[in-house]
N, CA, C and O atoms as a DFTB+ gen file, in Angstrom:
364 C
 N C O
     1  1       0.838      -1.176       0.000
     2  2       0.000       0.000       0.000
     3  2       0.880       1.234       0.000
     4  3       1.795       1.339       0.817
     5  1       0.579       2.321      -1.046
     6  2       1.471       3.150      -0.878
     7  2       0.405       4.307       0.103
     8  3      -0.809       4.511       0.079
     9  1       1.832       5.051       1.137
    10  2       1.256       6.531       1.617
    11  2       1.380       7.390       1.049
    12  3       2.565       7.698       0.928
    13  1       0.370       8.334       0.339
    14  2       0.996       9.165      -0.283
    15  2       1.104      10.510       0.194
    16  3      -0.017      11.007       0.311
    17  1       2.075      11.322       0.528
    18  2       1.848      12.741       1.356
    19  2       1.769      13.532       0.251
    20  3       2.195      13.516      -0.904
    21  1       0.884      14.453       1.167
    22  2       0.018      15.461       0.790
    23  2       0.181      16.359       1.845
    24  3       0.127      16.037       3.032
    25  1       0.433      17.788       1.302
    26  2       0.836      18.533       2.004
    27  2      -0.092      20.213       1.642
    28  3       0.342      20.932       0.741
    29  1      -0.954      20.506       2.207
    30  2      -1.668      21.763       2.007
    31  2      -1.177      22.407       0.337
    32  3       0.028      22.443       0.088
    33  1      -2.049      22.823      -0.579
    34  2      -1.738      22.983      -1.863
    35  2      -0.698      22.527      -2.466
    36  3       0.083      23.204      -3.135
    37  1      -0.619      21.001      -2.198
    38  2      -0.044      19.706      -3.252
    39  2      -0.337      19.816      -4.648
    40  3      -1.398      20.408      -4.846
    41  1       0.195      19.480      -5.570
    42  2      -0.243      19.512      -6.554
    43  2       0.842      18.444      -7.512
    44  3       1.897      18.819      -8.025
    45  1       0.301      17.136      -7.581
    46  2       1.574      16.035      -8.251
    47  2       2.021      16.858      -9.940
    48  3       1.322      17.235     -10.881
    49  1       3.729      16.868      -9.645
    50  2       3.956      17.052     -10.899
    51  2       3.721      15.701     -12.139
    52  3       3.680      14.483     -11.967
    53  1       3.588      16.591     -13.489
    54  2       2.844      15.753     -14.392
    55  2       4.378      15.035     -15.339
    56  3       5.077      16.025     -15.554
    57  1       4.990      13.960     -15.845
    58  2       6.364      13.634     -16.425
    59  2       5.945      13.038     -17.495
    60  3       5.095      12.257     -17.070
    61  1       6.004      12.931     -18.494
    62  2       6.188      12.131     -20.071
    63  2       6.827      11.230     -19.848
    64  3       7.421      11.234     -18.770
    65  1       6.996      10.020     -20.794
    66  2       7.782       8.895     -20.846
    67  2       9.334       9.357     -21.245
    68  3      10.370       8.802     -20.880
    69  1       9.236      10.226     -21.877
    70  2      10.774      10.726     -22.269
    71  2      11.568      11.745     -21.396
    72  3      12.786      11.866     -21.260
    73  1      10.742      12.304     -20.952
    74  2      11.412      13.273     -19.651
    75  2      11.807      12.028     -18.687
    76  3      12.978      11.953     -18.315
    77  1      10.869      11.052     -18.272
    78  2      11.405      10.323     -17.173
    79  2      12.530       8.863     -17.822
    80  3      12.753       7.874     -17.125
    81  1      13.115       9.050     -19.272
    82  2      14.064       8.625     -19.661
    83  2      15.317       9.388     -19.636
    84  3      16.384       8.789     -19.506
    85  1      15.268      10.709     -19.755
    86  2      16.268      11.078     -20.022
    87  2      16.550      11.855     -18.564
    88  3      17.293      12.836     -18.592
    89  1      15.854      11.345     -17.048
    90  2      16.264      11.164     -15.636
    91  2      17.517      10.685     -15.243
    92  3      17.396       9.560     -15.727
    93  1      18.269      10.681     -14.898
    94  2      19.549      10.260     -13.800
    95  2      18.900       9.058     -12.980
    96  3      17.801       9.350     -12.511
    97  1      19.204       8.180     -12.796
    98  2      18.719       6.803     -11.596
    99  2      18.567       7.583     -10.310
   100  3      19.410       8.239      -9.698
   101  1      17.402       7.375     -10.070
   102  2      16.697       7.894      -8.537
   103  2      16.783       9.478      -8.696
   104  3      17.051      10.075      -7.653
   105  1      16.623      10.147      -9.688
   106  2      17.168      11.422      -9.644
   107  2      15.275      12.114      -8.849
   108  3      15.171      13.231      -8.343
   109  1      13.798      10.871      -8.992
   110  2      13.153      11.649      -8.572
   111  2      12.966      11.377      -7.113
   112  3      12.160      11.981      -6.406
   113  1      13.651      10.565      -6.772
   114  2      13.751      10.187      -5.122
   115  2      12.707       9.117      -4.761
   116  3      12.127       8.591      -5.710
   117  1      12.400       8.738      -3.551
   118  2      11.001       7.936      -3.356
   119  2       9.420       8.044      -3.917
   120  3       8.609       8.586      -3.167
   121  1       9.038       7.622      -5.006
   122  2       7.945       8.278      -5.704
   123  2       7.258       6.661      -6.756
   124  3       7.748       5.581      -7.086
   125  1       6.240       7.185      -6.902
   126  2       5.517       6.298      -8.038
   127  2       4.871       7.329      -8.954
   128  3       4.494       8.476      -8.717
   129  1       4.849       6.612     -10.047
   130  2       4.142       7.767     -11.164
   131  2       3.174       6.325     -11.512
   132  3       3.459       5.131     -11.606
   133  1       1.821       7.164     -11.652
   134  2       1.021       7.041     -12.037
   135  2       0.154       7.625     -12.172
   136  3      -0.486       8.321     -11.384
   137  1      -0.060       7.247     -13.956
   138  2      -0.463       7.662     -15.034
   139  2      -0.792       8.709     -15.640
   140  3      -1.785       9.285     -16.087
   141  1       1.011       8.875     -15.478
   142  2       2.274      10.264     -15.765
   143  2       1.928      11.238     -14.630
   144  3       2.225      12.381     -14.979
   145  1       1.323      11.186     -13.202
   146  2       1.614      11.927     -12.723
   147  2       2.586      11.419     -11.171
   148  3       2.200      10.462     -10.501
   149  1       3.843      12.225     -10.790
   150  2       4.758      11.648      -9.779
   151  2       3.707      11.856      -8.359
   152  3       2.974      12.780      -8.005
   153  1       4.024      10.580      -7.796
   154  2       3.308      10.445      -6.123
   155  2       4.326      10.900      -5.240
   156  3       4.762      11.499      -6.223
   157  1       4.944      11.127      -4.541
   158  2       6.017      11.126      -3.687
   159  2       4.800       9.941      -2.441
   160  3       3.596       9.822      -2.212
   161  1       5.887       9.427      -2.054
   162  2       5.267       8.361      -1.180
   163  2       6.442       8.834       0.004
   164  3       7.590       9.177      -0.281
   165  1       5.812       8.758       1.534
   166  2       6.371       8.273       2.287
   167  2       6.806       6.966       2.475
   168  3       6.398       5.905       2.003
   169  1       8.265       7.394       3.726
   170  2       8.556       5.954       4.244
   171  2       8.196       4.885       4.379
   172  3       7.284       5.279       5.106
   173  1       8.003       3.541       4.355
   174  2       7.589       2.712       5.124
   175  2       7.513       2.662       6.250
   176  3       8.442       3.322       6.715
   177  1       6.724       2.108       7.253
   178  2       6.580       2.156       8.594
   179  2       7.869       0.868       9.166
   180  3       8.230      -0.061       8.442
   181  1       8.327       1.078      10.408
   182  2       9.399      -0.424      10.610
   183  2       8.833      -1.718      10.491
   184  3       9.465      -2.666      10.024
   185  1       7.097      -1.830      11.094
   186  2       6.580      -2.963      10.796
   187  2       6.257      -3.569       9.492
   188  3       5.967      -4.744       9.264
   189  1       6.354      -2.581       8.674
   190  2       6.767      -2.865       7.276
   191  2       7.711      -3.576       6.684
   192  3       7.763      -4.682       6.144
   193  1       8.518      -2.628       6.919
   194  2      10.063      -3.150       6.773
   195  2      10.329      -4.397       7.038
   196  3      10.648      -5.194       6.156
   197  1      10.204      -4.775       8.580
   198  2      10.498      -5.762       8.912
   199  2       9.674      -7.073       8.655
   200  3      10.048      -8.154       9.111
   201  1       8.315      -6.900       7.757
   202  2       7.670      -7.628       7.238
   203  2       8.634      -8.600       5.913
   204  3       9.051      -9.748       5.757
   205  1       8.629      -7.394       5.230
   206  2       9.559      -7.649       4.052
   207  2      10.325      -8.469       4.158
   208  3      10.282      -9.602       3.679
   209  1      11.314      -7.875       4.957
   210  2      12.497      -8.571       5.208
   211  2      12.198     -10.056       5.713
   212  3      12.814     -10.990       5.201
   213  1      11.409     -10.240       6.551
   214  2      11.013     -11.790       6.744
   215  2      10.656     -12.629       5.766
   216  3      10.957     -13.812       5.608
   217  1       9.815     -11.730       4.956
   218  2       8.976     -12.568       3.830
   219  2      10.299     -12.944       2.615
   220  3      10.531     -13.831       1.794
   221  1      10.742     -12.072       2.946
   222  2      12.088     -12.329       1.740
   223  2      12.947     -13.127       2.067
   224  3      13.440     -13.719       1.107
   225  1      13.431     -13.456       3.272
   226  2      14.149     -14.714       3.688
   227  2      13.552     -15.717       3.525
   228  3      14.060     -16.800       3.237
   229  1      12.259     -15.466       3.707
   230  2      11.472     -17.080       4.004
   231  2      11.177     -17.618       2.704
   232  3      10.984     -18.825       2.554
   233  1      11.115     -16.540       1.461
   234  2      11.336     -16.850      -0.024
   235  2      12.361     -17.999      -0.474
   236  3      12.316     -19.101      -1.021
   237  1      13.670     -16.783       0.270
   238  2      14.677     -17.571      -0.238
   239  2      15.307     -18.846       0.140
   240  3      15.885     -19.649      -0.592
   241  1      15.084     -18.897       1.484
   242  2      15.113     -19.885       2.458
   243  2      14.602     -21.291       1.494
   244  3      15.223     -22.331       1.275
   245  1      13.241     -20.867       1.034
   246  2      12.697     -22.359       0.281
   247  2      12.636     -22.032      -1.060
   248  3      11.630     -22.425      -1.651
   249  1      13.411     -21.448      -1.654
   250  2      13.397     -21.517      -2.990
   251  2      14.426     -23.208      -3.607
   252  3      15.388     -23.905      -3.288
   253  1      13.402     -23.098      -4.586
   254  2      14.446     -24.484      -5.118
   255  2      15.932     -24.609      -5.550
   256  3      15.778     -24.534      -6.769
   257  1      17.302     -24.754      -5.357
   258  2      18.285     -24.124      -5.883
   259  2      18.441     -24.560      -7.290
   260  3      19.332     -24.025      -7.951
   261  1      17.742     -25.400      -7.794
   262  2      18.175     -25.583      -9.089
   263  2      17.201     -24.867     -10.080
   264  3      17.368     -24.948     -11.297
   265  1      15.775     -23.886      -9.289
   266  2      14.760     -23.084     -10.036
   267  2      14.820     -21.959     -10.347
   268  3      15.646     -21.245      -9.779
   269  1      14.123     -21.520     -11.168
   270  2      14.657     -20.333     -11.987
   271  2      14.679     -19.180     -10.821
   272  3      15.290     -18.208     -11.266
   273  1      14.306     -18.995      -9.728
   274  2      14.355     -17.510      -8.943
   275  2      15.852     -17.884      -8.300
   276  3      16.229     -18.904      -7.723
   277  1      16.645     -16.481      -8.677
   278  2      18.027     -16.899      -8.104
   279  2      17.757     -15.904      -6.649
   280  3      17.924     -16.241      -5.477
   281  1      17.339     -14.725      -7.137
   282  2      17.192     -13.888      -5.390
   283  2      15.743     -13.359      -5.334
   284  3      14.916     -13.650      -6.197
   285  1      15.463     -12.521      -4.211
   286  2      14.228     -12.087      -4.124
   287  2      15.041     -10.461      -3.638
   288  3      15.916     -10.265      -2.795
   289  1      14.433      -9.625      -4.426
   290  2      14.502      -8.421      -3.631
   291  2      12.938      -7.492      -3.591
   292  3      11.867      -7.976      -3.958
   293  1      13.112      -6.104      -3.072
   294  2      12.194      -5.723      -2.839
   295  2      12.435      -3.874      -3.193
   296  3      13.569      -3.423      -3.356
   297  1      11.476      -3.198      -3.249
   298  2      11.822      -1.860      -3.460
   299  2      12.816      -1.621      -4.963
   300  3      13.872      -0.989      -4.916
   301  1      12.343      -2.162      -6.101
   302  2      12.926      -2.199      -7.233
   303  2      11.834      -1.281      -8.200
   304  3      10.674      -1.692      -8.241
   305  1      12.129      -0.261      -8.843
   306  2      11.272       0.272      -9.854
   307  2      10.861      -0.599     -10.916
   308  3      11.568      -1.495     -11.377
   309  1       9.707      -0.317     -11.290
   310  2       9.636      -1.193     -12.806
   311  2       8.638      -0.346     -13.261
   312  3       7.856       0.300     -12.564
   313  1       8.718      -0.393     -14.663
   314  2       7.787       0.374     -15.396
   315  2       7.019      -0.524     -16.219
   316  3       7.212      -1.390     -17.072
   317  1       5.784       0.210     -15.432
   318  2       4.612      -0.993     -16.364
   319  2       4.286      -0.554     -17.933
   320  3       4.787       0.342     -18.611
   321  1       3.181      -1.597     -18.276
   322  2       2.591      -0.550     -19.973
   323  2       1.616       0.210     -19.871
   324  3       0.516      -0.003     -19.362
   325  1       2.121       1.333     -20.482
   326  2       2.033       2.656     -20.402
   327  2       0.012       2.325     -20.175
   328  3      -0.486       1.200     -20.204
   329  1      -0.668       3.456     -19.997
   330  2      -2.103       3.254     -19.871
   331  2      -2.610       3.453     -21.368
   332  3      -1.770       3.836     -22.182
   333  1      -3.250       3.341     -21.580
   334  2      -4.715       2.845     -22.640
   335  2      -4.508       4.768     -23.241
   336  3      -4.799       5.096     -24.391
   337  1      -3.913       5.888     -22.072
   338  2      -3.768       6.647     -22.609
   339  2      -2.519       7.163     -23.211
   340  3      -2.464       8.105     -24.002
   341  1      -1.509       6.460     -22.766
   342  2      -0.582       6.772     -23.029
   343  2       0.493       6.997     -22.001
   344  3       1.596       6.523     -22.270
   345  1       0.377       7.506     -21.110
   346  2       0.642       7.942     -19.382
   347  2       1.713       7.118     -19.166
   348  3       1.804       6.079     -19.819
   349  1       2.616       7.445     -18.279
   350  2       3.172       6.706     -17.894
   351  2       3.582       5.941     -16.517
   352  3       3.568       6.568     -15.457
   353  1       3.864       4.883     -16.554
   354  2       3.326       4.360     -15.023
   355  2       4.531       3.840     -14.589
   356  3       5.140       3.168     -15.422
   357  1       5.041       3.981     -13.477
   358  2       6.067       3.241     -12.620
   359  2       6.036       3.179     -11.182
   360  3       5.476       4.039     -10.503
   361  1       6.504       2.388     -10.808
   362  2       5.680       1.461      -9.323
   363  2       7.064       0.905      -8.764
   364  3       7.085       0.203      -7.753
């Protein structure tokens, strides 16, 4: 679940697919865009965190070693397909 802050006359900036290509890695900091507009998300909470982190050991812990998942991580960008309008989405 993302938090998203909001702060008295917020207003999410709006990014193109090519503006957010021709970005620096992490240059927009903690954020999701969707559908082309940037979220800034807060932190995770620690009980969060420390969710993760369990669930991700306990992944790897029983993963098969000879099956195709070699690691599990978490907090990785990916960019989905684009919306029906065009927009662009990353999560």
């Amino acid at each position: 679940m993302v938090t998203v802050k909001r702060d008295p006359g917020y207003a999410p900036r709006h990014i193109t697919a090519d503006e957010f290509l021709e970005l620096e890695p992490d240059a927009l900091g903690d954020v999701e865009i969707v559908d082309g507009f940037v979220i800034e998300c807060m932190a995770q909470s620690e009980i969060h965190g420390l969710v993760n982190r369990r669930l991700a050991a306990a992944l790897e812990a029983g993963r098969d070693p000879n099956g195709p998942c070699l690691r599990v991580s978490d907090d990785v960008a990916v960019r989905l397909r684009d919306s029906e309008t065009g927009e662009l989405n990353v999560r």
